[in-house]
C-alpha positions as CSV (number, residue, x, y, z in Angstrom):
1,X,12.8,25.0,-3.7
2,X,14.5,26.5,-7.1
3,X,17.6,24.3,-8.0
4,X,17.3,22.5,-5.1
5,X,16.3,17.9,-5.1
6,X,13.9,16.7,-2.9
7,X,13.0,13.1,-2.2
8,X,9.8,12.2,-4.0
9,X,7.2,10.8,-1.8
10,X,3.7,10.4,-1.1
11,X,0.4,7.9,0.5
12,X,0.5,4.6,0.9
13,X,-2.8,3.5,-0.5
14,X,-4.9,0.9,0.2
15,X,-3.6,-3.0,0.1
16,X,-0.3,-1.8,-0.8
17,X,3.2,-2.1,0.7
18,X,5.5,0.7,1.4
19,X,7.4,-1.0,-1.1
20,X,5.1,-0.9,-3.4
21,X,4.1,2.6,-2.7
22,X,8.2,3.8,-3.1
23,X,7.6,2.1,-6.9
24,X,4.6,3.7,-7.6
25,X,5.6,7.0,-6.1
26,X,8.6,7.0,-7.6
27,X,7.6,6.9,-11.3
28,X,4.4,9.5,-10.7
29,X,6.9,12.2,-9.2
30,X,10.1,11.9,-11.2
31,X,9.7,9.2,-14.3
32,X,12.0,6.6,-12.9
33,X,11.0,3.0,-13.3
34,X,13.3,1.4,-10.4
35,X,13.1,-2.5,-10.0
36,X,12.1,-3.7,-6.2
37,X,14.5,-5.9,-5.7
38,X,17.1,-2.7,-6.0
39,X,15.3,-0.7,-3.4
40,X,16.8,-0.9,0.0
41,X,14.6,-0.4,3.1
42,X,17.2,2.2,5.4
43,X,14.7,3.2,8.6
44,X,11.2,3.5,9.7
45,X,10.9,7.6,10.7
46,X,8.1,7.1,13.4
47,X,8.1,10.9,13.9
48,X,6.8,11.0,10.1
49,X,5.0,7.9,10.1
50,X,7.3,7.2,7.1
51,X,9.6,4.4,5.8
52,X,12.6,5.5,4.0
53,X,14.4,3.5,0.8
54,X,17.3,3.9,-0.9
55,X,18.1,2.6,-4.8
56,X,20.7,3.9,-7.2
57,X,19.4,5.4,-10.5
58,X,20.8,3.7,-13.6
59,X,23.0,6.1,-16.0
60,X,20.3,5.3,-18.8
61,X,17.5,7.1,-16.6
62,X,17.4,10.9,-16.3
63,X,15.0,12.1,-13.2
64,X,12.0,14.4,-14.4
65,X,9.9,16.5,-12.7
66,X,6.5,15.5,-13.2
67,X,4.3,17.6,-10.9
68,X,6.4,21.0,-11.8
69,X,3.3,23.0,-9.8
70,X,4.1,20.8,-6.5
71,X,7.2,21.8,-6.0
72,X,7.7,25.4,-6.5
73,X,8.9,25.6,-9.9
C-alpha cells in the first residue's frame, strides 16, 4: 500500500467499547490522541462485524505510522 492511507483499525478487547477501542486504536496505529467526545459513530458494517467513526484531526497533530512492518512499507 506504498503512498497510499488506510483507516487504522483493530480488536475490541475485553470490557471495552468500540469507542473506546477507536481511542486506543487510534494512538497505537498512527500517534493521534483524539478526544471521545469528537469521535462520531457513522455505521455499524455487519458484513465486517465492524463499527465505523469519524473525527477530524487537529492541525497541531501530524499522523505517524507506527507499525511501518503492517502495512507494507
Amino acid at each position: 500500500m506504498y503512498n497510499l492511507w488506510q483507516v487504522a483499525g483493530g480488536k475490541v478487547e475485553n470490557r471495552e467499547s468500540s469507542l473506546q477501542a477507536v481511542l486506543r486504536e487510534t494512538k497505537e496505529k498512527i500517534a493521534l490522541d483524539i478526544k471521545k467526545d469528537e469521535c462520531v459513530f457513522l455505521f455499524n458494517d455487519p458484513a465486517f462485524n465492524c463499527d465505523v467513526y469519524i473525527t477530524k484531526v487537529p492541525d497541531y497533530q501530524e499522523l505517524q505510522r507506527t507499525e511501518p512492518e503492517k502495512q507494507g512499507a
